[in-house]
BALOLUM-343099 format. One record per residue (C-alpha): x, y, z; residue in three letters. Coordinates in steps of 0.05 Angstrom, whole numbers, plus 5000, padded with zeros to 4 digits. Layout:
// residues N
XYZALA/...
END
This chain:
// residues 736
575570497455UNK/582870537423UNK/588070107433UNK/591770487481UNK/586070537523UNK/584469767517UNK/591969717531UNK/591770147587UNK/585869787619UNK/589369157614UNK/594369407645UNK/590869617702UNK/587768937717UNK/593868527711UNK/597268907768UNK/591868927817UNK/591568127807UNK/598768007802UNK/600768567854UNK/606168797804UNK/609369357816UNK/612869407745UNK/605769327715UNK/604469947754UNK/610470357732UNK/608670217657UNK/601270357663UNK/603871087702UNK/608071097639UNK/602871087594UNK/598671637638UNK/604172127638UNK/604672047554UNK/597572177548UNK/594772687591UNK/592073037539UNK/587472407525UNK/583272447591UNK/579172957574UNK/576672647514UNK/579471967481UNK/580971647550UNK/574871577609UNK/577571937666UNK/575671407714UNK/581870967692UNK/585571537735UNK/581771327792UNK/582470647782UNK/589970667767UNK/590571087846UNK/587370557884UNK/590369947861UNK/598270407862UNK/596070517932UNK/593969897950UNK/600569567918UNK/604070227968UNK/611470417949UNK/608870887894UNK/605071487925UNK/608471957870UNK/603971647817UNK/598171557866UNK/599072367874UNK/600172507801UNK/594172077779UNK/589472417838UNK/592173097818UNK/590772997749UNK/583272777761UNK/581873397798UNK/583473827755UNK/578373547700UNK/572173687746UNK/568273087731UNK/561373087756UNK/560572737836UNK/559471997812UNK/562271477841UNK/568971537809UNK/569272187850UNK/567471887913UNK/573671337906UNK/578671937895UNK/577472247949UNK/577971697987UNK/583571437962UNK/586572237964UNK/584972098038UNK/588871468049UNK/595071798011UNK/595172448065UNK/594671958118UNK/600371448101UNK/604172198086UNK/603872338158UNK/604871658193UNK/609371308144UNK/612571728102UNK/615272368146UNK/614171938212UNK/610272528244UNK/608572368323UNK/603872808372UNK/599373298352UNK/603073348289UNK/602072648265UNK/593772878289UNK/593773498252UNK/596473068190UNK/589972528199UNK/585073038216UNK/586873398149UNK/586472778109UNK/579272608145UNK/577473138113UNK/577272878038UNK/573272328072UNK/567972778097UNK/568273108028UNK/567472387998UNK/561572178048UNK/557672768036UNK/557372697963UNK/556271887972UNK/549472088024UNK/547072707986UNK/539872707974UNK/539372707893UNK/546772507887UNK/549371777869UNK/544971257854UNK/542170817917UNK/546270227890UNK/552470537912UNK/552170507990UNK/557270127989UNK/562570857968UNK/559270928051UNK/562270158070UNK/569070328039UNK/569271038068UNK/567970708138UNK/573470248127UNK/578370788105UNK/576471148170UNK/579070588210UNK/585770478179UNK/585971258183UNK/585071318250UNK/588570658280UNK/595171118301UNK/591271538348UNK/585670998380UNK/588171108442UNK/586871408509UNK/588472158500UNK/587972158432UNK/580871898411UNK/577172468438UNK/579172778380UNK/575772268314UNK/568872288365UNK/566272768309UNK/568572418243UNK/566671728276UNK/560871918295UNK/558672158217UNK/561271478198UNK/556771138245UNK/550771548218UNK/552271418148UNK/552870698155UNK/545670588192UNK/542770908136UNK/545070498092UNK/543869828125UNK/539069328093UNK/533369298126UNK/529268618146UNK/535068178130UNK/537367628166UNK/543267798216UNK/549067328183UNK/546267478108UNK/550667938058UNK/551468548083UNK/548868418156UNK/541368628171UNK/536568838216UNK/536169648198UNK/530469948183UNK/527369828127UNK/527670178056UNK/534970148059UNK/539970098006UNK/543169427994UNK/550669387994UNK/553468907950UNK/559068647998UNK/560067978035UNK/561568308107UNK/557268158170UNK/555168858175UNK/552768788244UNK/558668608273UNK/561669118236UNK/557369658269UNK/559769378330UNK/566369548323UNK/565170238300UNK/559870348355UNK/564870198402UNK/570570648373UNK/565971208386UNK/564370998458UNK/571871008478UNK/572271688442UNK/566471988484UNK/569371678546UNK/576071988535UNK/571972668519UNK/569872588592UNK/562172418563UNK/560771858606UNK/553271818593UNK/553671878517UNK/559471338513UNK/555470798562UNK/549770938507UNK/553570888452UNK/555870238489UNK/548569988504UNK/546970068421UNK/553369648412UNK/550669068459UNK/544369058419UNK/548068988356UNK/552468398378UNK/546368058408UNK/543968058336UNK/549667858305UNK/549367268354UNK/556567208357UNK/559667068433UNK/566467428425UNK/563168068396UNK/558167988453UNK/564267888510UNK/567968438477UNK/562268988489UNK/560768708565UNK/568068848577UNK/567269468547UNK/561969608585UNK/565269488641UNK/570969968634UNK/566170458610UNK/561970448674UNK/566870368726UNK/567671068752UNK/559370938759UNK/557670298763UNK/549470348770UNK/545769698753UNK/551269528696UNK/554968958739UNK/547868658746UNK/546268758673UNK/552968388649UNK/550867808691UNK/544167818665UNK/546067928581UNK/552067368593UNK/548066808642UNK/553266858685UNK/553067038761UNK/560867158756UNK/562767508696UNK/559768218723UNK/564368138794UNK/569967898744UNK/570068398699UNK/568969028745UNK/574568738784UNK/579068778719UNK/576269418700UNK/578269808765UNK/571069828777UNK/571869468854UNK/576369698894UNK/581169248917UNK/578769228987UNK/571869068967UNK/573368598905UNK/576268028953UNK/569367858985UNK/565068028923UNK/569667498889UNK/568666968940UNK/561567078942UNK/562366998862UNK/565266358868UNK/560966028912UNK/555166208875UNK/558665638820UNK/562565148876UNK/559365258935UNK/562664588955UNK/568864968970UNK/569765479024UNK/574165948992UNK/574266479056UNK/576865889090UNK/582465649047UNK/585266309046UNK/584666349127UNK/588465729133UNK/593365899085UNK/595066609117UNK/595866269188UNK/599765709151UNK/595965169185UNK/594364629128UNK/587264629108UNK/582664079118UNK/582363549058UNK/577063759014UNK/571663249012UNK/569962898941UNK/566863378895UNK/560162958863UNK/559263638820UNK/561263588755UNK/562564278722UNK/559864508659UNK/565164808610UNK/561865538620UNK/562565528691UNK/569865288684UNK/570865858651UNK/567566328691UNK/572066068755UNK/578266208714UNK/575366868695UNK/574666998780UNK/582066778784UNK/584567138735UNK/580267808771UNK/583567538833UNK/590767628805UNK/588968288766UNK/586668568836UNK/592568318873UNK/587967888924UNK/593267338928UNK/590367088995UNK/585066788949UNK/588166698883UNK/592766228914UNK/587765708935UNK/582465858877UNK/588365588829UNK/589865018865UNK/581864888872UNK/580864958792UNK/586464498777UNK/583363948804UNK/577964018738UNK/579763858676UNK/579264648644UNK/577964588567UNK/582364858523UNK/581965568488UNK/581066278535UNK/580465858598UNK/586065438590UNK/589666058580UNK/586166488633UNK/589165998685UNK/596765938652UNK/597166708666UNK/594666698734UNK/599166148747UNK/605166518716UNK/603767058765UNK/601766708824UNK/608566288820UNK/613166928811UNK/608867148874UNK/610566648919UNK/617766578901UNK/618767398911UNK/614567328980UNK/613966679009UNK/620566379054UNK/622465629029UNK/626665329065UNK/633064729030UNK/630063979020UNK/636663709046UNK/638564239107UNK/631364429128UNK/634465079138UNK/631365779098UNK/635365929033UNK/639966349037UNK/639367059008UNK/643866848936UNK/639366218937UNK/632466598939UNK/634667088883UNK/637466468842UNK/629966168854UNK/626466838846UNK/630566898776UNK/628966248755UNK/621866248772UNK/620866968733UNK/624566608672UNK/619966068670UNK/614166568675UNK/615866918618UNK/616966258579UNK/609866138596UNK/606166798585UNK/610666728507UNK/606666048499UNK/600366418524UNK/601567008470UNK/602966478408UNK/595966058429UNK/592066628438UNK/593566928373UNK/592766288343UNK/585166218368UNK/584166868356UNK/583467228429UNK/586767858409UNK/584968168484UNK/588467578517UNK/593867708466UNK/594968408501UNK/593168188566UNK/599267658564UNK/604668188532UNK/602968558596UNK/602968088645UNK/609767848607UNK/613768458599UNK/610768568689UNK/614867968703UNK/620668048655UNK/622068728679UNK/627868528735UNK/631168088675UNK/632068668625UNK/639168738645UNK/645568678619UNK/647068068659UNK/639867688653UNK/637068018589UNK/638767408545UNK/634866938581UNK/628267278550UNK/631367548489UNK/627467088448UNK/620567048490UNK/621367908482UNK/622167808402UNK/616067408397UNK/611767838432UNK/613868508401UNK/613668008337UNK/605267858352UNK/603368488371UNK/606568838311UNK/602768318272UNK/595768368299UNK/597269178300UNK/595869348376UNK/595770118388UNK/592870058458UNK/600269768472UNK/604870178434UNK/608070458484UNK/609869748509UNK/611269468440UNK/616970108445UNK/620669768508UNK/619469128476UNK/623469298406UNK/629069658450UNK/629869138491UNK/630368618435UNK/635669158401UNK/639369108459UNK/639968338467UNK/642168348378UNK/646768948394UNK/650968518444UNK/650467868403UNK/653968388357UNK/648468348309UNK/648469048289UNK/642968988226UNK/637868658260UNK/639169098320UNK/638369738289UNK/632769468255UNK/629369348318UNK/631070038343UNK/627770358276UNK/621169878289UNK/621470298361UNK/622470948323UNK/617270938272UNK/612170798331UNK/608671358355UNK/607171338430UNK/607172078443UNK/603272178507UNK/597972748515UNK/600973358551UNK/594973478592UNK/596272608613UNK/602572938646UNK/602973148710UNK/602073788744UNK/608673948768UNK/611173658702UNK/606874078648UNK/609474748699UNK/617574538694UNK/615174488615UNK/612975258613UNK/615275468543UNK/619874918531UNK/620474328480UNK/616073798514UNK/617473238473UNK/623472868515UNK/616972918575UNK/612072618517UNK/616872118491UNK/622371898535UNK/625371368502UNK/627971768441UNK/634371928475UNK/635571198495UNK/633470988421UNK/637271618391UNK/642871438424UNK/643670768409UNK/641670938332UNK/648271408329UNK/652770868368UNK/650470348311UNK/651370818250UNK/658871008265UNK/659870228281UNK/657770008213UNK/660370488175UNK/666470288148UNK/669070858103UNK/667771458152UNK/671571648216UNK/667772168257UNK/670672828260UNK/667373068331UNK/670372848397UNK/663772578423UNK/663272058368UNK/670371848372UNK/670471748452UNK/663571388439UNK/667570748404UNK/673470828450UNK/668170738505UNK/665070138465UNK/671269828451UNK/673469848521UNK/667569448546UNK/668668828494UNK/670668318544UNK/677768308495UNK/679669018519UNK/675969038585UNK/682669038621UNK/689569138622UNK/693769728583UNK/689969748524UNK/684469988559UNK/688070498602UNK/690970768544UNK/684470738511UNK/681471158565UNK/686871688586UNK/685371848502UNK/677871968513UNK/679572368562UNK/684672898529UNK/679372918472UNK/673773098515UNK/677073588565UNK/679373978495UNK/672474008478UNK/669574188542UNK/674374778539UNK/672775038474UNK/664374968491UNK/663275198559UNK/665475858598UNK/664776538569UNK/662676158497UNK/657075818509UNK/654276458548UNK/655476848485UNK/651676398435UNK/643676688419UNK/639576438456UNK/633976528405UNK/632376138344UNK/635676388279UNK/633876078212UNK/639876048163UNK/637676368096UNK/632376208046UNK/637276247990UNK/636075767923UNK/643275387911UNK/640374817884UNK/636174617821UNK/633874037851UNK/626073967880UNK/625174477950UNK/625273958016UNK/623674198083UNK/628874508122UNK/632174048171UNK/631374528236UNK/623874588232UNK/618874108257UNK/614773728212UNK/607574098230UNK/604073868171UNK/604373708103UNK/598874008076UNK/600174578021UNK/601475328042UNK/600175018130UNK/595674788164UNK/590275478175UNK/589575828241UNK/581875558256UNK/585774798244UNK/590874908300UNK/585975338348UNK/582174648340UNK/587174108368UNK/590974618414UNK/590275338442UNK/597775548421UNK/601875298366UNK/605574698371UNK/612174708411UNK/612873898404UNK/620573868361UNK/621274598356UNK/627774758339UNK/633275028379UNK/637275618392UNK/645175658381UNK/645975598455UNK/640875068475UNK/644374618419UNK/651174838459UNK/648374668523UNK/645773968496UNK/652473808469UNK/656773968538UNK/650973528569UNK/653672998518UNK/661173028539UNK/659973148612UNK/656572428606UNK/661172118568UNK/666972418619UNK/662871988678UNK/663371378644UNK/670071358624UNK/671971648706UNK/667170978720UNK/670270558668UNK/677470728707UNK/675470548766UNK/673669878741UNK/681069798706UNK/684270008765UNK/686470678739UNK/685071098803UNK/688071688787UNK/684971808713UNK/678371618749UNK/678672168807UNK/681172728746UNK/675672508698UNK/669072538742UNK/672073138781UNK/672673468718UNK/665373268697UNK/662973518771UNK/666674178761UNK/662874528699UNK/658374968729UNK/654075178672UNK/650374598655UNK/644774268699UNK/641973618682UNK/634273518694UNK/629673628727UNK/626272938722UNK/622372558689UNK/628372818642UNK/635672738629UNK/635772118696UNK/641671778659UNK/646172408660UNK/644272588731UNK/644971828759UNK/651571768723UNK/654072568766UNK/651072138830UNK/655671558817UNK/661571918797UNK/
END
């Protein structure tokens, strides 16, 4: 071994344990002076070695690339070392797609099914009969735990169908591999059949089954294969009943659950039977959609009286809906065990999920006369509480303390608004203890149940109120990675951006809006519906599959002209944008400032509007043109702005690859024509025309009102719409 190689080595080591990054830069240094070296004085497996921990330290794919690139090309035999390229090859095509270029929709899936493929490459040379040595199942551990951080962008409904195959390999791989006769909780898990290799890692490999088993399940049940997902499910029960572990084993009977509640069968009885519970089958059905809501209201009553049959729940919610007071309830000599505490909270919280409130109301005032223990049940009843409360103060009549008489209709929305605000104050305390004990589904479940009641806040007048309680949540999901919510954690982040924006903190607002941005909660096409995928036909479908780009777009280019300092925008749009935003500051929201302010948006825009629409705008193609390949640069090629990102992957993506995901090529971001551009810029300035008509009105300034939104009413080649689309533009021509 020569020094540089020792050097190298060393090297190596001290910035995997130290996490440098400059330890990295001189190692990739020391690599680019020596290629030469690998194919004899150096071992080529330092390449490898050098890629994984670069790509675990991130920020320096280049060298992860370079030193992946250069191990290829020296065709070492398929040893382990070969195994861990590809796999690392694998992550770097991944993180290509979802964090570098930011690709969404089928081309962000296009971008992970291509890099699965280096992991199929990697697993088949890790399981080949004759190939690596049996001591190296553990190359089939790590692949199965690059497959997860792989996939994690598109585990979600719409999207999973499509990993069914490559999870499903995984799975495979991983049984065979499993030790066999070894005890459950023991290094490496146990309980596989026996001969198998021994995996020198200190995982619970039953519980990690589990987890995988279950990925596949929700991919066959969004392939529409019912029967194979349930038995997918049913292996995953097994597992966790051998893992002995009673989250894993709640998490499959839930999944369960939603897996068989188009056909429910004998699974409600076999959920009560696996969790010794004669509620947690009703419960968890009800949740699932599995009973519908005009049957789950008995089968929950008959659920809780198989626990406290001391209290006649049918009764209680008879006297409450005829608002005769119920009869004291006579002293309870049961005392509860903490398991069937939480099993009544589990019926409440079913009750609420359901919408029964005729009995949710009386089974929460029943379960707060036990002392609940802390942890999921506590929790369980906070969020039916939080819900039942904004209930009654949205639908129940209460009348003054002092007067006796009903509120009066400002005093019932002051009461409705406070009650939602304390709501969401308690669903945020829900979310923070629930992440703290580790109940990531009640983590979820309490973002929803938050963002259900903070909805009528998230206004201009009320949104500070749960500015904060908003931040905390997007905050906790972002940290425990939910992609079952991202199209919530979307709203969430825009909202927040919203709230900084008119604190005038423009950094952490656009920050927020970027967070929003980088998410990618395209939804399916075919999730769309019918009428919607026709009005589609050949168009761009992406404002249908993401409709909170505009709204996030928009805000982006209000912020970048507000912090920028040492540019003035040169296009009438941009420069009536800031007029508008300076008008509404509450220092220039009246008087002749803002007059003037406005009759000078209004000059710039009509000069626009006359030199876009008419006989121009008919004129411009209506057909894509590219502007000429022609080299002026001898810099590195990039992409070309106007075309979509479709993939990454050298020379495209081949014709059998896209026949696979879609039927057609991809229309999602394709680029548009000279006159579409036209159209979407007079759609711009017929907007901003409403406002500032609106925005007179509210001065005073009649007369520049009537001219502007008559004006914006009057151009007769631009149509806003039709919805799910363009509302803003449309809703703004209603009101003007």
């Amino acid at each position: 071994m020569t020094s540089t190689d020792f050097h190298l080595r060393r090297l190596i080591d001290l910035a995997a344990e130290e996490r440098s990054h400059r330890l990295v830069d001189d190692a990739f240094a020391i690599i680019e002076g020596h290629l030469d070296c690998f194919s004899g004085e150096f071992s080529p497996e330092l390449l490898v070695e050098f890629a994984e921990v670069a790509s675990d330290l991130r920020e320096r794919e280049t060298a992860v690339f370079r030193a992946l690139d250069l191990h290829s090309r020296l065709r070492c035999e398929d040893d382990q070392f070969k195994v861990r390229a590809l796999l690392v090859r694998c992550v770097y095509e991944a993180r290509l797609g979802s964090e570098t270029l930011h690709l969404k929709g089928l081309h962000l899936l296009q971008q992970l099914k291509y890099a699965l493929g280096f992991l199929t490459q990697a697993l088949g040379v890790a399981t080949r009969p004759g190939g690596p040595d049996a001591r190296y199942g553990f190359l089939v551990y790590n692949a199965s735990r690059v497959f997860w951080d792989v996939v994690r962008p598109v585990c979600r409904q719409g999207w999973q169908r499509h990993i069914v195959q490559e999870g499903t390999t995984i799975l495979e791989a991983l049984k065979a591999v499993r030790p066999g006769g070894a005890d459950p909780k023991a290094k490496g898990g146990g309980g596989g059949p026996p001969g198998g290799a021994a995996i020198p890692v200190t995982v619970d490999l039953t519980a990690w089954l589990v987890e995988l088993a279950l990925n596949v399940a929700f991919g066959l049940e969004d392939a529409e294969k019912n029967a194979d997902a349930q038995k997918m499910a049913e292996y995953a029960l097994t597992l966790a009943e051998e893992a002995k572990d009673p989250k894993l084993k709640n998490l499959v009977l839930s999944a369960r659950a939603y897996l068989a509640r188009k056909v429910p069968g004998k699974t409600k009885e076999d959920i009560d039977k696996a969790s010794g519970s004669t509620v947690m089958g009703t419960a968890l059905f009800v949740c699932n959609g599995g009973i519908p809501k005009e049957l789950a209201e008995d089968q929950l009553i008959n659920a809780w009286k198989s626990i406290d049959a001391e209290f006649d729940l049918r009764a209680a919610k008879e006297a409450l809906a005829s608002g005769v007071p119920a009869a004291p309830e006579k002293g309870s000599t049961r005392a509860f065990k903490p398991q069937q505490l939480l099993d009544l909270a589990s019926a409440l919280r079913a009750a609420c999920s359901a919408g029964c409130w005729g009995i949710a109301q009386p089974m929460l005032d029943r379960i707060e006369k036990f002392q609940v223990p802390a942890g999921r049940g506590r929790l369980l009843v906070d969020l039916a509480r939080a819900e039942i409360e904004v209930w009654r103060a949205c639908n129940v009549k209460q009348e003054d303390p002092v007067s006796k008489l009903l509120l009066s209709k400002q005093q019932q929305q002051q009461r409705e608004l406070e009650m939602r605000h304390r709501a969401v104050r308690l669903c945020e305390q829900c979310i923070a203890t629930a992440k703290r004990i580790d109940e990531i589904d009640l983590v979820e479940e309490s973002a929803v149940v938050m963002w259900n009641i903070a909805r009528e806040l998230a206004c201009a007048e009320h949104r500070h109120r749960i500015h904060k309680s908003l931040a905390k949540c997007a905050e906790i999901l972002e940290e425990i990675g939910s992609v079952s919510l991202v199209q919530l954690r979307v709203h969430l982040h825009y909202e927040v951006a919203l709230c900084e924006i008119t604190q005038d903190l423009l950094t952490k607002g656009k920050a927020e809006l970027h967070n929003a941005e980088a998410l990618d909660y395209t939804v399916p096409q075919s999730d769309l519906l019918a009428a919607v995928q026709q009005q589609i036909g050949e168009e761009d479908p992406g404002p249908y599959l993401r409709p909170m780009d505009a709204s996030i777009d928009q805000q982006l280019h209000l912020l970048h002209w507000k912090l920028n300092v040492y540019e003035e925008p040169s296009e009438a749009a941009d420069q009536v944008m800031l007029l508008l935003d300076q008008v509404q500051r509450p220092s220039t929201s009246s008087g002749k400032l803002a007059s003037n302010l406005l009759v000078q948006g209004f000059a710039k825009l009509e000069a626009a509007l006359e030199d876009l629409v008419g006989e121009k705008i008919q004129s411009l193609s209506n057909v894509f043109q590219p502007p000429p390949r022609v080299v002026t640069s001898d810099k590195a090629l990039q992409p070309l702005p106007h075309q979509a990102p479709a993939t990454v992957k050298e020379g495209g993506a081949r014709a059998d690859e896209i026949a696979a995901l879609v039927p057609q090529p991809i229309k999602d971001q394709k680029p548009k024509s000279e006159r579409e551009a036209g159209v979407a810029k007079a759609k711009r300035i017929i907007m901003l025309m409403c406002k500032i008509g609106l925005e007179a009105k509210r001065v005073n300034e009649q007369e520049l009102a009537i001219k502007a939104c008559s004006r914006a009413m009057d151009v007769a080649d631009v149509a806003f719409g039709p919805p799910p689309i363009e509302v803003e533009g449309a809703l703004l021509l209603a009101e003007a």
